[in-house]
N, CA, C and O of each residue as an XYZ file, in Angstrom:
872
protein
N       0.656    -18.162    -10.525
C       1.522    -18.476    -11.656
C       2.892    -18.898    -11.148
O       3.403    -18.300    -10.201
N       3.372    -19.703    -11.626
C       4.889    -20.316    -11.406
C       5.839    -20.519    -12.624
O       5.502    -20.911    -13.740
N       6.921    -20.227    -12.261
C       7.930    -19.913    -13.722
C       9.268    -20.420    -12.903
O       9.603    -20.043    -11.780
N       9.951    -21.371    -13.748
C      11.460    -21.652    -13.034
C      12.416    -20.856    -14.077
O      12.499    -21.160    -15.266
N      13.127    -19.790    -13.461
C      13.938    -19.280    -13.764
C      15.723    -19.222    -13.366
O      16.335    -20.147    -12.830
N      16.132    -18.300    -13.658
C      17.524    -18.129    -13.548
C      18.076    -16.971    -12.895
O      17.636    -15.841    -13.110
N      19.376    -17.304    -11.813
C      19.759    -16.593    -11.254
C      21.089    -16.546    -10.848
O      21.293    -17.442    -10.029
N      22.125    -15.846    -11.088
C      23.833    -15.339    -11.186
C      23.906    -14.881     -9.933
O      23.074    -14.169     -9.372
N      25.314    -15.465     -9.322
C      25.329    -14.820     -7.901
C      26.623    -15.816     -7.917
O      26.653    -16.785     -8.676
N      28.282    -15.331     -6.522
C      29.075    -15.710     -6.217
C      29.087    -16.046     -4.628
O      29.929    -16.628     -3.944
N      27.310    -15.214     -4.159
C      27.833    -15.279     -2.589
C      26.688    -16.998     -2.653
O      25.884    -17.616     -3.350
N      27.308    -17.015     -1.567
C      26.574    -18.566     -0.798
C      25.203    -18.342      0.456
O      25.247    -18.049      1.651
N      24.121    -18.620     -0.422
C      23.305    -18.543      0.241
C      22.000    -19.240      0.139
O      21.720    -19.554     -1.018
N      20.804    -19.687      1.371
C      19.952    -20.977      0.841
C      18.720    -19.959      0.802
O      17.724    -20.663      0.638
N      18.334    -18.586      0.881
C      17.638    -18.056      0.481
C      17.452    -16.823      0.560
O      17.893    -16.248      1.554
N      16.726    -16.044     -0.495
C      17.350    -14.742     -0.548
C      16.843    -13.535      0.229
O      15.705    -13.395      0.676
N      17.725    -12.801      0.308
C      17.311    -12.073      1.890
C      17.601    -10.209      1.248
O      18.691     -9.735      0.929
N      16.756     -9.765      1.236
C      16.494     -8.333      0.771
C      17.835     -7.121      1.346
O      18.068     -5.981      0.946
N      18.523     -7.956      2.426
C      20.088     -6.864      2.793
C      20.761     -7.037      1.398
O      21.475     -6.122      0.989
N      20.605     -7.992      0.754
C      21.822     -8.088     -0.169
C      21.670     -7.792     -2.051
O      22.365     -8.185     -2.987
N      20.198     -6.767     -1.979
C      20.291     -6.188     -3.042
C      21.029     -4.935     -3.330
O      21.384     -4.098     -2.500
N      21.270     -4.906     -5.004
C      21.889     -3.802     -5.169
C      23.546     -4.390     -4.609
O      24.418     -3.534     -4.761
N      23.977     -5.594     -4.061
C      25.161     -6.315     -3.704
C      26.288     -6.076     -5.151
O      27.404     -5.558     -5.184
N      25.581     -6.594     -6.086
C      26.653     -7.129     -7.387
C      26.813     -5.693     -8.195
O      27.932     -5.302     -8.526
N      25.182     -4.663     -8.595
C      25.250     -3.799     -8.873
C      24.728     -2.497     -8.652
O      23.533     -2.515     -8.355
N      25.203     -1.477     -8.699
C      24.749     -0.316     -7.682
C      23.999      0.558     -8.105
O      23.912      1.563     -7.400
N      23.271      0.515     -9.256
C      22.515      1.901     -9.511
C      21.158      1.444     -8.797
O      21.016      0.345     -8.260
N      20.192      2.432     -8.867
C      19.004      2.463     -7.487
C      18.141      1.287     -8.513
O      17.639      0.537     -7.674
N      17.776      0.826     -9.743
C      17.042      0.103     -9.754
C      17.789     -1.679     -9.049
O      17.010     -2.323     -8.346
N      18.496     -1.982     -9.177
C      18.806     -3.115     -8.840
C      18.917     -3.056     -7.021
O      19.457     -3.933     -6.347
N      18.247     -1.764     -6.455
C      17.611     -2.397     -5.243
C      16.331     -2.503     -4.993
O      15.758     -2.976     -4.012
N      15.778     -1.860     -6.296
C      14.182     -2.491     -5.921
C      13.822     -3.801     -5.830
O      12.941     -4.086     -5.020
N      14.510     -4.990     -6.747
C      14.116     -6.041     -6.673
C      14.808     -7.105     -7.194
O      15.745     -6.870     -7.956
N      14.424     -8.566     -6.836
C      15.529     -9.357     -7.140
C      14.944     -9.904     -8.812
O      13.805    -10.118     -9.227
N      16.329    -10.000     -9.494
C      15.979    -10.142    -10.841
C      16.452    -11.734    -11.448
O      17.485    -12.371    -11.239
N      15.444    -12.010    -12.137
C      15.746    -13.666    -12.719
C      15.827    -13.783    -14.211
O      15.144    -12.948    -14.805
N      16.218    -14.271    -14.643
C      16.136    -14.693    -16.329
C      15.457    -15.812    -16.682
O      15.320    -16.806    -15.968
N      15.028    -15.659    -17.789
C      14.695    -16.932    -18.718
C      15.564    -17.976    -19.094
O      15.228    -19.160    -19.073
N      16.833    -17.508    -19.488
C      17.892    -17.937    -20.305
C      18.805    -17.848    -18.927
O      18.823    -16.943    -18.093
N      19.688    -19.302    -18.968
C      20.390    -19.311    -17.908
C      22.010    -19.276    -18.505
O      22.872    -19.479    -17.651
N      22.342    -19.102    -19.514
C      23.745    -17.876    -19.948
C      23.467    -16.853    -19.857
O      24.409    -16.204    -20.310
N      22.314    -15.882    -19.362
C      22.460    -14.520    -18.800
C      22.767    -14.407    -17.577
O      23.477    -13.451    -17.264
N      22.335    -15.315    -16.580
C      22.109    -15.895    -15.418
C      23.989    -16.144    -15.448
O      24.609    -15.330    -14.763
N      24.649    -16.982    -16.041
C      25.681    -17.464    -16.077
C      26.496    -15.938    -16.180
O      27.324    -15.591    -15.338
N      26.203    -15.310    -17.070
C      27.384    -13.984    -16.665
C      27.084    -13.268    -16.014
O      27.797    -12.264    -16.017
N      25.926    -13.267    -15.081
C      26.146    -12.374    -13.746
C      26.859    -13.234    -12.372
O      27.072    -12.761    -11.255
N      27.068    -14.274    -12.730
C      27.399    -15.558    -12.097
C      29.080    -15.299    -12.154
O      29.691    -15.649    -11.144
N      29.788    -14.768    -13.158
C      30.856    -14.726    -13.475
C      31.254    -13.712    -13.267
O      32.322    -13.669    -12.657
N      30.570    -12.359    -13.685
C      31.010    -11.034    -13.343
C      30.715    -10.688    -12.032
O      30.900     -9.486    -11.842
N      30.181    -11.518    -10.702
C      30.358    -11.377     -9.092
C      31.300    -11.988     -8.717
O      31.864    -11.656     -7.675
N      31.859    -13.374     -9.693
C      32.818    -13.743     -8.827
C      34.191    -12.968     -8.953
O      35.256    -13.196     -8.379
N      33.837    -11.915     -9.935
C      35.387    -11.083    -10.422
C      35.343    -10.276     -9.479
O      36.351    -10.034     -8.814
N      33.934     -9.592     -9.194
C      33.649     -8.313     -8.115
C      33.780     -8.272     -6.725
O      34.348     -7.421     -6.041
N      33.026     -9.571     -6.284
C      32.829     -9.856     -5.104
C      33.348    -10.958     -4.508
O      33.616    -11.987     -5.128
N      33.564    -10.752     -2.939
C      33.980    -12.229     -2.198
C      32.638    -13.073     -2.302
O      31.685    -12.965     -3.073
N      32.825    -13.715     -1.539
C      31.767    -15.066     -1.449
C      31.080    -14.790     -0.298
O      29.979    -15.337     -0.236
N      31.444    -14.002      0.773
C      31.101    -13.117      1.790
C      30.910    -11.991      1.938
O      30.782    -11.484      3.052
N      30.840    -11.265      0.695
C      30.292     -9.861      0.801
C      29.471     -9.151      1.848
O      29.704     -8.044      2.333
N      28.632     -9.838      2.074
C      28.148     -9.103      3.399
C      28.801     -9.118      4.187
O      28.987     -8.050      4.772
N      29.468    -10.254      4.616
C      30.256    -10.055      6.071
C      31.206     -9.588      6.198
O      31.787     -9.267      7.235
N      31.645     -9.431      4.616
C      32.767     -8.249      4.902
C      32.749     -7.300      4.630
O      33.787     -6.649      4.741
N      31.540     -6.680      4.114
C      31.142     -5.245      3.912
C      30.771     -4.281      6.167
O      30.920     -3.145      6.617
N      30.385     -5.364      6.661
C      30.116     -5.202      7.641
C      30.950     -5.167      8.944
O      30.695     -4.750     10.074
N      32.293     -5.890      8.262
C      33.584     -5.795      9.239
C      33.995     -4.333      9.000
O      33.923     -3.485      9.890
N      34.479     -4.052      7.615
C      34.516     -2.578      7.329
C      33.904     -1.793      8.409
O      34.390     -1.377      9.460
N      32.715     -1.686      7.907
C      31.716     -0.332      8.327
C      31.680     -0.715     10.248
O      31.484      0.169     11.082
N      31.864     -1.862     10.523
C      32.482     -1.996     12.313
C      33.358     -0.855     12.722
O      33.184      0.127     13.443
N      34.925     -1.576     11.622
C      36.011     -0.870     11.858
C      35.923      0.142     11.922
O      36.323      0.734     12.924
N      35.216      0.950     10.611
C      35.297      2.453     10.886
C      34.714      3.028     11.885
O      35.230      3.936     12.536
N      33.409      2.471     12.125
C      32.452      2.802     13.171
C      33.634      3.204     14.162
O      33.900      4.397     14.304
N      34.519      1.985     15.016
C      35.686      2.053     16.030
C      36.348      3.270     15.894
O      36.523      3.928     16.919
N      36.778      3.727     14.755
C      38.002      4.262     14.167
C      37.206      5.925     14.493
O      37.651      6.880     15.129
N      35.945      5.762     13.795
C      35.526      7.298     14.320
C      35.025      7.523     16.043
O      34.869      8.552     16.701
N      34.888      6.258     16.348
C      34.790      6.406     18.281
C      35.952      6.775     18.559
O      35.956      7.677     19.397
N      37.267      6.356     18.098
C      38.356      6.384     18.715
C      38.895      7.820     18.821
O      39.709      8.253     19.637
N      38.313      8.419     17.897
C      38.733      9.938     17.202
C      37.731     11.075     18.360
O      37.853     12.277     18.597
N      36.828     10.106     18.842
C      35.811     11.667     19.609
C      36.581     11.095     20.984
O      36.377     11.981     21.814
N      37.250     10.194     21.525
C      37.863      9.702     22.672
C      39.172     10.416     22.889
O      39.659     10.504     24.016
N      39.740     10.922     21.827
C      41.056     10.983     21.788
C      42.238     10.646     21.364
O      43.249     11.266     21.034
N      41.707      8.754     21.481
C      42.338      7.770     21.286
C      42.596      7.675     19.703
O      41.828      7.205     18.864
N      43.930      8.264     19.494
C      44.234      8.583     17.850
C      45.173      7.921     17.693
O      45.614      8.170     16.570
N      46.019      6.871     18.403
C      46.548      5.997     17.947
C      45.576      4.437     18.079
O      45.982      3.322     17.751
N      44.254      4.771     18.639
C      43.006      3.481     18.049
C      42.970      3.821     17.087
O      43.150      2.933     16.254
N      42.741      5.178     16.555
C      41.992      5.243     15.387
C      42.473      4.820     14.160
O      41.866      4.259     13.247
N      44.299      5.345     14.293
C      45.243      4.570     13.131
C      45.353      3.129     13.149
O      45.870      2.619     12.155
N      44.958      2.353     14.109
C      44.730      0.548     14.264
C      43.834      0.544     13.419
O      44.147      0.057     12.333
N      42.431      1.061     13.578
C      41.166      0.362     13.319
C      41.338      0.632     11.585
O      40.931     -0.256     10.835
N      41.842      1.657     11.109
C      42.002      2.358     10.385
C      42.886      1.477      9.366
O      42.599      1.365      8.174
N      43.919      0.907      9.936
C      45.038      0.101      9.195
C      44.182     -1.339      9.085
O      44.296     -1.967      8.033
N      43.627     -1.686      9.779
C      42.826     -2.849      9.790
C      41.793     -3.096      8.523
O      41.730     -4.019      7.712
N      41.148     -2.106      8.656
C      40.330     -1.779      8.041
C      40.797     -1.939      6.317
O      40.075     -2.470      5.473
N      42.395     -1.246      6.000
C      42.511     -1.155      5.126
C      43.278     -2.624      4.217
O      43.206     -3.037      3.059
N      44.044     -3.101      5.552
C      44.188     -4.139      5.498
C      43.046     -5.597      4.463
O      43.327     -6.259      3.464
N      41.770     -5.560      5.351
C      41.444     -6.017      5.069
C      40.574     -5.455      3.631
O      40.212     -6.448      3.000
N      40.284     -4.582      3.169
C      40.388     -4.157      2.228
C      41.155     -4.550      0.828
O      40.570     -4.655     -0.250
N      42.446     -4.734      1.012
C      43.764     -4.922      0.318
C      43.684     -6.379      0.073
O      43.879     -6.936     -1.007
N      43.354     -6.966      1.271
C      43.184     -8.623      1.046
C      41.891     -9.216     -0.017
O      41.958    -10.155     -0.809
N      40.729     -8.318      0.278
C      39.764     -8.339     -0.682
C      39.922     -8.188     -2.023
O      39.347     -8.889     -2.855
N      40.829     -7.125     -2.321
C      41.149     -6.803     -3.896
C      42.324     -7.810     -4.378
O      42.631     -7.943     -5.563
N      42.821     -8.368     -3.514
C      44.189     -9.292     -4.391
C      43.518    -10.799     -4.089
O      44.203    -11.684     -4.603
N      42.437    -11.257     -3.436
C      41.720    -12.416     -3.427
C      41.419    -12.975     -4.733
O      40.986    -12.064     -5.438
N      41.466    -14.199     -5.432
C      41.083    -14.575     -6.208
C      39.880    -14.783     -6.739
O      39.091    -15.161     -5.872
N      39.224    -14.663     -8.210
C      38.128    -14.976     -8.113
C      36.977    -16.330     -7.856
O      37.089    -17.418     -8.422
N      36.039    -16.022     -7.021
C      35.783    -16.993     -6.590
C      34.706    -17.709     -7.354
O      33.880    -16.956     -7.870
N      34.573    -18.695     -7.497
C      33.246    -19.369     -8.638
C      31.997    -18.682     -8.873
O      31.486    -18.151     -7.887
N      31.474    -18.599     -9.854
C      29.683    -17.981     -9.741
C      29.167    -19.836     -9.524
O      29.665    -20.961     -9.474
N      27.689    -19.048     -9.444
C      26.535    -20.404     -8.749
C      25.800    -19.612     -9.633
O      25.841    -18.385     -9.545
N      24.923    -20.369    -10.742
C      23.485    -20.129    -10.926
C      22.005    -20.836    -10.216
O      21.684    -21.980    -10.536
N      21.268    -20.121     -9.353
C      20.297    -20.650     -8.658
C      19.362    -21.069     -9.474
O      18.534    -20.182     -9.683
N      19.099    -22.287    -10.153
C      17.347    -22.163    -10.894
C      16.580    -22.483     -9.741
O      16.601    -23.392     -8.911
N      15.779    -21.290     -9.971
C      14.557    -21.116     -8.794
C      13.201    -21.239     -9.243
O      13.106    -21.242    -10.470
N      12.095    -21.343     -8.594
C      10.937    -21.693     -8.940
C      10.303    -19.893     -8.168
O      10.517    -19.562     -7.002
N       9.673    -19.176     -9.027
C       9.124    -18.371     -8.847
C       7.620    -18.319     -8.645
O       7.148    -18.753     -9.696
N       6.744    -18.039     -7.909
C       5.223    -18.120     -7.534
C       5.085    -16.560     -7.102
O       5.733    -15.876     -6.311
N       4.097    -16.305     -7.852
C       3.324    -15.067     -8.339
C       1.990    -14.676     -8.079
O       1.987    -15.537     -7.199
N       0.694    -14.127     -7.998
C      -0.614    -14.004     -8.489
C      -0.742    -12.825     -9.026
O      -1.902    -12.557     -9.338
N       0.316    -11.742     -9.321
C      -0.042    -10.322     -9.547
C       1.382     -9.830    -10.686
O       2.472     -9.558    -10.181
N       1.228     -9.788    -11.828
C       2.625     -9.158    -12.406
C       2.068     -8.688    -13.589
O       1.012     -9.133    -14.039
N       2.924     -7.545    -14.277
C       2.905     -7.027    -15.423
C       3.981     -7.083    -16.264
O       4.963     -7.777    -16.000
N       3.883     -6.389    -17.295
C       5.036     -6.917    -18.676
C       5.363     -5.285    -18.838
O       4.564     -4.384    -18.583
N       6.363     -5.166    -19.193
C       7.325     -3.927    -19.827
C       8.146     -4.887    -21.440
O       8.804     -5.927    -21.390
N       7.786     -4.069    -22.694
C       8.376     -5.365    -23.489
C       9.293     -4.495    -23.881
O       9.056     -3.309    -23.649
N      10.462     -4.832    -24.513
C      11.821     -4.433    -24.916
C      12.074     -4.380    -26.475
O      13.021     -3.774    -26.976
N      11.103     -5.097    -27.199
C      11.305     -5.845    -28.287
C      11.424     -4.859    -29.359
O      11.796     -5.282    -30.454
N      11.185     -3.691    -29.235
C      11.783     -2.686    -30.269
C      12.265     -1.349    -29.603
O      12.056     -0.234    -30.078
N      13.056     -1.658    -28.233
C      13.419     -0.658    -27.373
C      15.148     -1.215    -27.586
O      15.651     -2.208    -28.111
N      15.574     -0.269    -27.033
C      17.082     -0.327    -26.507
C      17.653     -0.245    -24.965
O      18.233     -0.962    -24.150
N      16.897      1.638    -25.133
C      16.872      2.247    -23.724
C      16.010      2.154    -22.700
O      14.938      2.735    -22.863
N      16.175      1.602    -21.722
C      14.357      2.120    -20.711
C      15.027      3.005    -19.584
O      15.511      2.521    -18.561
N      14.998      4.560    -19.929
C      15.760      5.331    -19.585
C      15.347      5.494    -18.130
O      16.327      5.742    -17.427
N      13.908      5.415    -17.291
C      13.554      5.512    -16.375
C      13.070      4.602    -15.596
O      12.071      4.754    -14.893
N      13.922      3.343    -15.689
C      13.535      1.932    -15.095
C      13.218      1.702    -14.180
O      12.302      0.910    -13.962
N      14.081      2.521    -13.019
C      13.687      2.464    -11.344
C      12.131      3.205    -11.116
O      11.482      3.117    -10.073
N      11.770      3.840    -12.166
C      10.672      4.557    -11.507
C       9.840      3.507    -12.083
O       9.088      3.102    -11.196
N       9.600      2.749    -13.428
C       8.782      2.012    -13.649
C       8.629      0.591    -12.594
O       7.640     -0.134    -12.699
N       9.667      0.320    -11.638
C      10.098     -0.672    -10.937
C       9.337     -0.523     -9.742
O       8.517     -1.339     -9.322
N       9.776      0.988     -9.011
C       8.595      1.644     -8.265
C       7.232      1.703     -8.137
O       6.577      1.713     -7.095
N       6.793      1.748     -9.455
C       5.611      2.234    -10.027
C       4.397      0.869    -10.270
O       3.171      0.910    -10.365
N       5.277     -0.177    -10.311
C       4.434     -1.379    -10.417
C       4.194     -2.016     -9.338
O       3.144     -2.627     -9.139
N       5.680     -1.894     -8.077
C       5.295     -2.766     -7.090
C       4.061     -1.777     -6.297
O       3.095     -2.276     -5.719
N       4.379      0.078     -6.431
C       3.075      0.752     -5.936
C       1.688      0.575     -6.320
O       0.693      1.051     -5.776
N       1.760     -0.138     -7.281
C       0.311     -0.432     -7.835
C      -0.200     -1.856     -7.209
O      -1.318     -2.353     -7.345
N       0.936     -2.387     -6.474
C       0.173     -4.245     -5.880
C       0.574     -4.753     -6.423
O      -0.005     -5.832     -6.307
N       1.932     -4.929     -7.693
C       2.268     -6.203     -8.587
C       3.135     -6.395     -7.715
O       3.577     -5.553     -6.933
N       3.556     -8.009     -7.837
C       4.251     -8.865     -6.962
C       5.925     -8.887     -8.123
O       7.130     -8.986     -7.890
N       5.261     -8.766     -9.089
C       6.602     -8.917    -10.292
C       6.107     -8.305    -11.723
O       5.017     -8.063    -12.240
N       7.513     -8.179    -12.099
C       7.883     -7.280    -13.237
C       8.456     -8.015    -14.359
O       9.492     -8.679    -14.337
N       7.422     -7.763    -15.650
C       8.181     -8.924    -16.951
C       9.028     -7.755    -17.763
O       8.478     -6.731    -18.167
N      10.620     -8.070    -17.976
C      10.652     -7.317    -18.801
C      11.461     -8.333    -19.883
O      12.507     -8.981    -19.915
N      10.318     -8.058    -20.734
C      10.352     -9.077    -22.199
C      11.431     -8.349    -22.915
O      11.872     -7.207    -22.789
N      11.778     -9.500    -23.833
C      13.018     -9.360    -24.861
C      14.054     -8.102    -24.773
O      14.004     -7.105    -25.493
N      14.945     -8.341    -23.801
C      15.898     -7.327    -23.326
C      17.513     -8.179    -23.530
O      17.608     -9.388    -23.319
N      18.700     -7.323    -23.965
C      19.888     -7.374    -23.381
C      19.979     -6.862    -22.283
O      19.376     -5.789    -22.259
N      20.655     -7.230    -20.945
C      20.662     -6.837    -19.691
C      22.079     -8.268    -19.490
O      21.955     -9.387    -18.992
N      22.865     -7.846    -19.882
C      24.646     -8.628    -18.871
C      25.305     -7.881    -18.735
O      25.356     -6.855    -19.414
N      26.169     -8.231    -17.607
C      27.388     -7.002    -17.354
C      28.059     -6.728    -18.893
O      28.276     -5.569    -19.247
N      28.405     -8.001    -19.875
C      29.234     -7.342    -21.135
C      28.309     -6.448    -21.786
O      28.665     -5.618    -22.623
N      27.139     -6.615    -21.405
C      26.108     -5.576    -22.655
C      25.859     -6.496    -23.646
O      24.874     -6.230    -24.335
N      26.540     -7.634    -23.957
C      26.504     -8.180    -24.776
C      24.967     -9.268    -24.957
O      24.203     -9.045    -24.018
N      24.451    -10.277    -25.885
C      23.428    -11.061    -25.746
C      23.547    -11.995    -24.930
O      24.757    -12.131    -24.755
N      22.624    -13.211    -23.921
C      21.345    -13.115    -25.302
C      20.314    -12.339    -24.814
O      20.311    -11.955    -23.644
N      18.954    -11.925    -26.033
C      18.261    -11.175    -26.346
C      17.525    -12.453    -24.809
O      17.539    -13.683    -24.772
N      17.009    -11.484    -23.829
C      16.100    -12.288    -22.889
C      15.109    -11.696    -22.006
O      15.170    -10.527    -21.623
N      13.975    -12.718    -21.611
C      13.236    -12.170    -20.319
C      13.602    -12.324    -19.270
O      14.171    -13.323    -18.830
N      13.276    -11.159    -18.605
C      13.756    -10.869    -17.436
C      12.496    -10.765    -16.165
O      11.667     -9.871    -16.330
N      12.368    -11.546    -15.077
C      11.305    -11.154    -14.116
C      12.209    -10.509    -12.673
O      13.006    -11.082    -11.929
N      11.617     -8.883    -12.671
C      11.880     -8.496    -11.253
C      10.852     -8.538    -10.372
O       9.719     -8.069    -10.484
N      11.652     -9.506     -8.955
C      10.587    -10.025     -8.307
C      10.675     -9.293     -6.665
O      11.675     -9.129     -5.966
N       9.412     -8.986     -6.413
C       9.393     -7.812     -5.104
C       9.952     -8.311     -3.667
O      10.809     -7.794     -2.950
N       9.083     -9.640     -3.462
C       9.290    -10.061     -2.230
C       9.716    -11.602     -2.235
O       9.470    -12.545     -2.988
N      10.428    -11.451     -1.118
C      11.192    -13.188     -1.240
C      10.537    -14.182     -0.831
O      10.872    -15.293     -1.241
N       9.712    -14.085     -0.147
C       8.679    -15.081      0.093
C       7.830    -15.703     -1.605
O       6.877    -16.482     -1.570
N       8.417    -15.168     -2.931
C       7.776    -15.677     -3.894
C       9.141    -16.258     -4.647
O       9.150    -16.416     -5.868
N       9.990    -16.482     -4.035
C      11.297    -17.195     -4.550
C      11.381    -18.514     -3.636
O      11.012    -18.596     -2.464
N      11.920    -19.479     -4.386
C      12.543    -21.012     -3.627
C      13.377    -21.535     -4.878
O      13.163    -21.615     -6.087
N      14.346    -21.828     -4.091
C      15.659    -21.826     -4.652
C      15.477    -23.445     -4.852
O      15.193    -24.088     -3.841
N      15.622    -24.124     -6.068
C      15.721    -24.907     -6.619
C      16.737    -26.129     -6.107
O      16.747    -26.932     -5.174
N      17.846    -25.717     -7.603
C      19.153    -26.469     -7.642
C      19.832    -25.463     -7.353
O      19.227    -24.394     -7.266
N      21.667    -25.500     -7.056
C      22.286    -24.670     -7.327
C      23.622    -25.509     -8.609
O      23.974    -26.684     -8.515
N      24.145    -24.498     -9.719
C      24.771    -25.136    -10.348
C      26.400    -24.086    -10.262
O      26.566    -22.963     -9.785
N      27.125    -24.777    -10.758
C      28.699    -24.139    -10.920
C      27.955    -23.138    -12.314
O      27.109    -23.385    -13.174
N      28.807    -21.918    -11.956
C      28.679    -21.442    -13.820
C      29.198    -22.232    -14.908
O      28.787    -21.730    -15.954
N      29.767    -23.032    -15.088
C      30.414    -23.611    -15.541
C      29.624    -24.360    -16.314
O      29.895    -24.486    -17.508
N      28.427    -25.026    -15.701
C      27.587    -26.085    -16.019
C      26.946    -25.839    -17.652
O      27.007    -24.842    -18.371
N      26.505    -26.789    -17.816
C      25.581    -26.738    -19.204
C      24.261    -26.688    -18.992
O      23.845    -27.836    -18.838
N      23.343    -25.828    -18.905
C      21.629    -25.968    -18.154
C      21.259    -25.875    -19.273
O      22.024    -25.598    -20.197
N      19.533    -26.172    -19.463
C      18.869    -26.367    -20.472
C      18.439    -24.964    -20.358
O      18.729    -24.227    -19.416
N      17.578    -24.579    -21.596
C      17.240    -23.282    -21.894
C      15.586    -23.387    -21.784
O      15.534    -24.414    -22.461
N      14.431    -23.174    -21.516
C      13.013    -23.180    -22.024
C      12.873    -21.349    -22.821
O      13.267    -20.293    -22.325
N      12.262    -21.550    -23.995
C      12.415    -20.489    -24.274
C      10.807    -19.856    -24.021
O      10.372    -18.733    -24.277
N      10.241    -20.855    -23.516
C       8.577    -20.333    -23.139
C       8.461    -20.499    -21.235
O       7.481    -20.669    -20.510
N       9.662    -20.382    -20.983
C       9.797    -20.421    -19.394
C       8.544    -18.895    -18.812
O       7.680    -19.061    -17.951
N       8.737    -17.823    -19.396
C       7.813    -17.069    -19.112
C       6.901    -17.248    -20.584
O       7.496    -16.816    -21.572
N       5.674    -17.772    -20.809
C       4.816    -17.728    -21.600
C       4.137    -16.295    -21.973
O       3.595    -15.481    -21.225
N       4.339    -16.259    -23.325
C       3.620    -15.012    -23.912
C       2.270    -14.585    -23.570
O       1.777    -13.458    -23.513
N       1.812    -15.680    -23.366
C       0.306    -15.496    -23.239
C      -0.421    -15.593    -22.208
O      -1.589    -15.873    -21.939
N       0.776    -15.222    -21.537
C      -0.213    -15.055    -19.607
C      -0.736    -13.651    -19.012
O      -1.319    -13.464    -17.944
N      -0.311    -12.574    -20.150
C      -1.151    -11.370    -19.615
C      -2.369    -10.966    -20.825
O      -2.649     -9.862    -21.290
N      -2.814    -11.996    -21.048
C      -3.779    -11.687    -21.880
C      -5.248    -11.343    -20.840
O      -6.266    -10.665    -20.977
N      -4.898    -11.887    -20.187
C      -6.466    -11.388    -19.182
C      -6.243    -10.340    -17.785
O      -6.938    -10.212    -16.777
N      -4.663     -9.512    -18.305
C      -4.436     -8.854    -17.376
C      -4.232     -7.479    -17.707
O      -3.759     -7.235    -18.817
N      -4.564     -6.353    -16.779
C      -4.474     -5.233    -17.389
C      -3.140     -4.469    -17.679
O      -2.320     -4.326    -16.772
N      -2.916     -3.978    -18.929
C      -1.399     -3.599    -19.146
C      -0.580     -2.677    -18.170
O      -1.088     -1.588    -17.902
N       0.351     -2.922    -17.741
C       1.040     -1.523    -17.122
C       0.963     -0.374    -17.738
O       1.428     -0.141    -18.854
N       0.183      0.634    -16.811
C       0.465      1.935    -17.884
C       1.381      3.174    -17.638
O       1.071      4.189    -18.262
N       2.332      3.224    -16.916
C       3.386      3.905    -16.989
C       4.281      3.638    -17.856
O       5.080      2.931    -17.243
N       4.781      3.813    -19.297
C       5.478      3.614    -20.070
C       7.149      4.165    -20.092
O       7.477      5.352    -20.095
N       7.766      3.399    -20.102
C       9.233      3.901    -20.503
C       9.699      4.712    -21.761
O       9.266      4.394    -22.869
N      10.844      6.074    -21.560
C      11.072      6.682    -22.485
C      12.298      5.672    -23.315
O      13.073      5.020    -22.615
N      12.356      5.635    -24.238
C      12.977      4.372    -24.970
C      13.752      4.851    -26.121
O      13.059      5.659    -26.738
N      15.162      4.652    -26.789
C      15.643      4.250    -28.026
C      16.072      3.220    -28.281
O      16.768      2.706    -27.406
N      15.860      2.451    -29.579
C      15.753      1.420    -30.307
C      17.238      0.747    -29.900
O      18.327      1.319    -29.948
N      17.048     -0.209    -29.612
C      18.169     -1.536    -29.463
C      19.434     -1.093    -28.603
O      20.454     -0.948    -29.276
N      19.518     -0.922    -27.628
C      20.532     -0.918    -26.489
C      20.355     -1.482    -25.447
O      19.179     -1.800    -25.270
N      21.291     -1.848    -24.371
C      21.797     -2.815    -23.225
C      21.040     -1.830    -21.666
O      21.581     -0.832    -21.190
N      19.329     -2.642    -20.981
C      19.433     -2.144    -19.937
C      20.273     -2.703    -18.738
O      20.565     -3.896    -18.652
N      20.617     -1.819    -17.881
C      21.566     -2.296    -16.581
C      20.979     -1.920    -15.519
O      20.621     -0.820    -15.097
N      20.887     -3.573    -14.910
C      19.580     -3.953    -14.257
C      20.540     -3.798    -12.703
O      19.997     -4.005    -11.618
């Protein structure tokens, strides 16, 4: 199965690489897997709310950090405690430069997704899916390659639109398309994931505990 979807992101990259989940947001489900939309204004405000969060280099500067300190605590079992206040000032330095940096553009990726194994979680009279990471868990432990989760709010505002969402396990089933400015005007398919492709498939049966109409945060 193949589905071109949507994808929000500020860092620069030609394909996606499993260090950099859980990058934009931190609770444990958004490192199980990389997540795409139907609708590419959902796509567009995660596109917008990384470039507020993050550099354009997040990794590489998450990794200068965790250097520095690395130094900073060598310097401390050495003795060397005026290294440690360098690495230390450095460290914070660059820190300081990160938070007063401007924000930098979002990119929405439309990507072409390829599949043979996925299930559906539907939203459509849910709010809450209070135990998401375990259902996230729970599907790729069963052999699914991806995760539908139908008619959901899921943006940083909480706000709409009402959309599908595919979390996808491994990157070898992603290829990155186009890349666009957020800015852009993209077309919408609203049958980009078709209703009627798990009709000959067996339902997920770990169910989510749920209340009616609220924002999951993916």
């Amino acid at each position: 199965m193949e589905f071109i979807l949507w994808h929000g992101t500020n860092q620069v990259f030609d394909v996606f690489d499993e260090t950099m989940l859980g990058l934009h947001t931190y609770n444990p489900a958004s490192k199980a897997a990389f997540f795409f939309a139907a609708h590419p204004d959902t796509a567009r405000e995660y596109a917008k709310s990384a470039s507020d969060k993050l550099l354009p280099n997040q990794v590489e500067h998450e990794r200068k950090i965790e250097h520095l300190l690395h130094k900073a605590e060598q310097a401390t079992h050495c003795g060397d405690f005026d290294g440690y206040e360098r690495y230390i000032l450095e460290a914070e330095e660059l820190e300081s430069a990160a938070l007063q940096a401007p924000a930098w553009g979002g990119i929405i990726l439309k990507c072409l997704i390829r599949v043979d194994s996925l299930t559906e979680v539907s939203g459509s009279d849910r709010q809450v899916i209070s135990n998401f990471g375990d259902i996230l868990v729970g599907a790729k432990n069963d052999g699914y390659e991806a995760l539908v989760l139908r008619d959901i709010i899921d943006t940083p505002s909480g706000e709409g639109p009402l959309d599908t969402h595919l979390a996808v396990y491994d990157v070898s089933c992603i290829e990155i398309l186009e890349k666009y400015e957020a800015d852009d005007d993209l077309p919408f398919d609203p049958e980009a994931i078709p209703r009627d492709i798990f009709s000959c498939l067996d339902p997920f049966i770990p169910q989510p505990v749920v209340v009616k109409n609220a924002e999951m945060a993916l």
